[in-house]
Structures are given as structure tokens and as C-alpha cells.
C-alpha positions in Angstrom: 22.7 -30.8 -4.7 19.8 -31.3 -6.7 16.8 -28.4 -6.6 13.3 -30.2 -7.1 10.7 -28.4 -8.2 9.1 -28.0 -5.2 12.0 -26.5 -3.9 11.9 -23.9 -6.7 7.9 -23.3 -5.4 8.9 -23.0 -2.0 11.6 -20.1 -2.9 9.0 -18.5 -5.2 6.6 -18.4 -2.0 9.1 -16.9 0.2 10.0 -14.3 -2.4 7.0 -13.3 -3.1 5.8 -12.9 0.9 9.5 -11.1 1.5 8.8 -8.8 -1.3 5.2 -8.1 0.2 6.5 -7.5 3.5 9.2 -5.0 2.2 6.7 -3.7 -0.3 4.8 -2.7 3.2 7.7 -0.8 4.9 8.1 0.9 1.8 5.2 1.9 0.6 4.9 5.5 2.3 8.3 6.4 1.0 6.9 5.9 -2.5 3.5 8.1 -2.2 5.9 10.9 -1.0 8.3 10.4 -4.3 5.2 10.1 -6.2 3.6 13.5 -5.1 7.3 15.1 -5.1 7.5 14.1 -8.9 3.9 15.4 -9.5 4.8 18.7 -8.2 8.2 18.8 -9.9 7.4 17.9 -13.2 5.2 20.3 -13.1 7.6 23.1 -12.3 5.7 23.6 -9.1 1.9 23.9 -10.5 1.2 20.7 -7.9 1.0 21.3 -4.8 -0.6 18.9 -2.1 -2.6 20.1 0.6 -2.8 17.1 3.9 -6.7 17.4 4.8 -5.8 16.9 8.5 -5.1 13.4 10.2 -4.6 10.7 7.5 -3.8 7.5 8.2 -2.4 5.1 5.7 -2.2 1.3 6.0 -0.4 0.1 3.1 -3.0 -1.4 -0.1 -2.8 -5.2 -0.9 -2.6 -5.0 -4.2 0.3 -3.0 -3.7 1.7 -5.6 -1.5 1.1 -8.4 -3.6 1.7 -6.8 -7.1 5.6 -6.2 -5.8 5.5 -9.8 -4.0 4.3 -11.1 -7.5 6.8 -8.8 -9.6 9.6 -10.2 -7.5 9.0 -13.9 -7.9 8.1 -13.1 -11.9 11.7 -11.8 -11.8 13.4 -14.7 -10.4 11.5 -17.4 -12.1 11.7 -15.7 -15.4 15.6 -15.1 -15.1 16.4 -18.3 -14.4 15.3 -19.5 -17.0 17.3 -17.4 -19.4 21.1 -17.3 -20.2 23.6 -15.1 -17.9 23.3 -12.5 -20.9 19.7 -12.3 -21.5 20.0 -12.0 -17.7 22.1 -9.1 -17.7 20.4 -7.5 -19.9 16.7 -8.0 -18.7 17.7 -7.2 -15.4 19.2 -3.7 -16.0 16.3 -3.0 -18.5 14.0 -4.1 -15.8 15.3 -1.4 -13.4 15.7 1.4 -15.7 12.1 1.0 -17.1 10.7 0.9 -14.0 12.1 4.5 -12.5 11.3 5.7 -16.3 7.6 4.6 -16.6 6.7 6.5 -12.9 8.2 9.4 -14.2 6.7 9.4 -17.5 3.2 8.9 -15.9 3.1 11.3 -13.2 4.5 13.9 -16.0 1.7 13.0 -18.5 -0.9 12.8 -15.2 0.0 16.0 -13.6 0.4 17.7 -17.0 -3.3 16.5 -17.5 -4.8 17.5 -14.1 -3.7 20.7 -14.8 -5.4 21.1 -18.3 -8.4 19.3 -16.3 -8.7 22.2 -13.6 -11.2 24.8 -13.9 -10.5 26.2 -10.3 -7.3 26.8 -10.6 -5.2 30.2 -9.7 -2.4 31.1 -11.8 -2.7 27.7 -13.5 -1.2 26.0 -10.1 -3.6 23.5 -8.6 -3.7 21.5 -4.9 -4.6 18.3 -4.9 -4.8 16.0 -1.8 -3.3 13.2 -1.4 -6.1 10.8 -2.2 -6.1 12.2 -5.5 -3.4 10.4 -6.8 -3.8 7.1 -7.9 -0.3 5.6 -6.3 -1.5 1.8 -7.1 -2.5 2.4 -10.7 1.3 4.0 -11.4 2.9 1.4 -9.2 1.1 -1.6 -10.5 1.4 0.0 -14.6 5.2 0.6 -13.8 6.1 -3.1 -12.7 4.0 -4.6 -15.7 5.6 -2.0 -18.2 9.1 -3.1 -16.3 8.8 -6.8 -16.7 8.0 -6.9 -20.7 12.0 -7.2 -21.4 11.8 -10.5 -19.5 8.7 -11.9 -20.9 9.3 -11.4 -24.5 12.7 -12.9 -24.1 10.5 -15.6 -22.5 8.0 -16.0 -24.9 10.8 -15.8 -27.8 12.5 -18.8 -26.1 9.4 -20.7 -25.8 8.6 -19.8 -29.7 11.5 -21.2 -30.5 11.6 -24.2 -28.3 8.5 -25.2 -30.0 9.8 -24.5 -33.9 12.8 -26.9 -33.4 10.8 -29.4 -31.3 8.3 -28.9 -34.7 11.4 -29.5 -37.3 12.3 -32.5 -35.0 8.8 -34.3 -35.8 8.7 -33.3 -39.2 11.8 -35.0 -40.0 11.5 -37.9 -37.7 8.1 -38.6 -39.3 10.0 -38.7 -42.7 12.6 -41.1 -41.9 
């Protein structure tokens, strides 16, 4: 069976709205990881303090970054060899998981340099404090470079041997 490109597109667009829709179901479990690695990188410093009834409706740009992550991630794997795949992929997922924590440790270690009201150096924050799209969003990006700069060293080669192909063509 032969896949067209517009086949490929159509996938793409179904990834990308089934990874917005999970992104959607998911989103509330990750602003309670978030706030539980704020409070225990800091050994407890962090607290968070619920102002009374919040309501939370799920951020399109969270939605779409993870819809766009997703398709990135197919198109971008496909195009590289079962290695490179491999390889990419489990980078992908251990940068991601890596970069969250890193952030929230360097965040929270810096809201609590930042606080001036602060008893016994511990501070409470609430939850609109945190700035979950900016560390979800930064993680993805920082998560895909594996694949793009094995992408963009396939495409920098592409062009030198399509180059040397001219150049000696011309000659002949």
C-alpha cells in the first residue's frame, strides 16, 4: 500500500488533535507534579496555599504545544533510520522528565532567595504562582533538540552530496 503525502498530513492532524485531547485530561495531574517537585526540591521550603474555589480549564497552548510536540515526534522519526530512532526517542523521554525537574529546582531555589516575607526561609505560594505552561512548553522544546539536530545533520548532509554531485557532473 502506498502512503501519499496527504495521507502522511492527515495522520499528522489526528496526532496532533489526539495529543491535544489527552494533553487536556492530563493537564491537572501535571500542575500537581509540578507543585509536588517545587516543594520537594526544596526540602519542604514550598508550600502551596489553595486561595479557596479555583477552577481550572486546561490552557491552549498547553494543548496545542503537546498536540504539536507529538506530531514533531512522528514526522521527524520517520524520517530517520531505526537507530537514530532508537536513540532520539529514548533521549526525547529522558530529557523531558530531566528539564522539569531541573527548572522547578533552579525556580523554587530562586523564589526562595526572592522572598522577603518569608518565615524560617519557607515560603507559600499559590498556585497561580507557578508558571506550569512556561516549564511545560521549555521542557518539550529542550526534549525535541535530539531529533532536530539529527534532522538538520541529515539535511546538511543531503545537501553536501547533492553539491559534490553538481560539481562533478558540471566537470564531465
Amino acid at each position: 500500500m502506498r502512503i501519499t503525502r496527504l495521507n502522511k498530513l492527515a495522520f499528522l492532524i489526528l496526532t496532533f488533535v489526539c495529543a491535544a485531547g489527552l494533553a487536556f485530561y492530563f493537564e491537572n495531574s501535571y500542575r500537581e507534579i509540578i507543585r509536588q517537585l517545587y516543594s520537594s526540591l526544596t526540602h519542604h521550603k514550598i508550600s502551596f496555599a489553595n486561595p479557596g474555589k479555583t477552577f481550572h480549564f486546561a490552557s491552549g497552548l498547553f494543548m496545542s504545544s503537546f498536540g504539536l510536540y507529538a506530531a514533531c515526534i512522528l514526522y521527524f522519526l520517520g524520517l530517520q533510520t531505526n537507530r537514530q530512532k532508537l536513540v532520539n526517542g529514548l533521549l526525547t523521554f529522558i530529557i523531558f522528565p530531566l528539564t522539569i525537574i531541573l527548572y522547578c529546582y533552579i525556580d523554587g531555589s530562586i523564589k526562595l532567595i526572592e522572598c522577603t516575607a518569608c518565615d524560617d526561609g519557607t515560603s507559600i505560594l499559590t498556585y497561580s504562582q507557578i508558571r506550569y505552561d512556561k516549564i511545560f512548553v521549555l521542557s518539550l522544546f529542550i526534549s525535541l533538540m535530539p531529533i532536530l539536530l539529527t534532522d538538520l545533520k541529515r539535511r546538511i548532509l543531503a545537501a553536501r552530496t547533492y553539491s559534490v554531485k553538481v560539481t562533478t557532473q558540471k566537470r564531465t
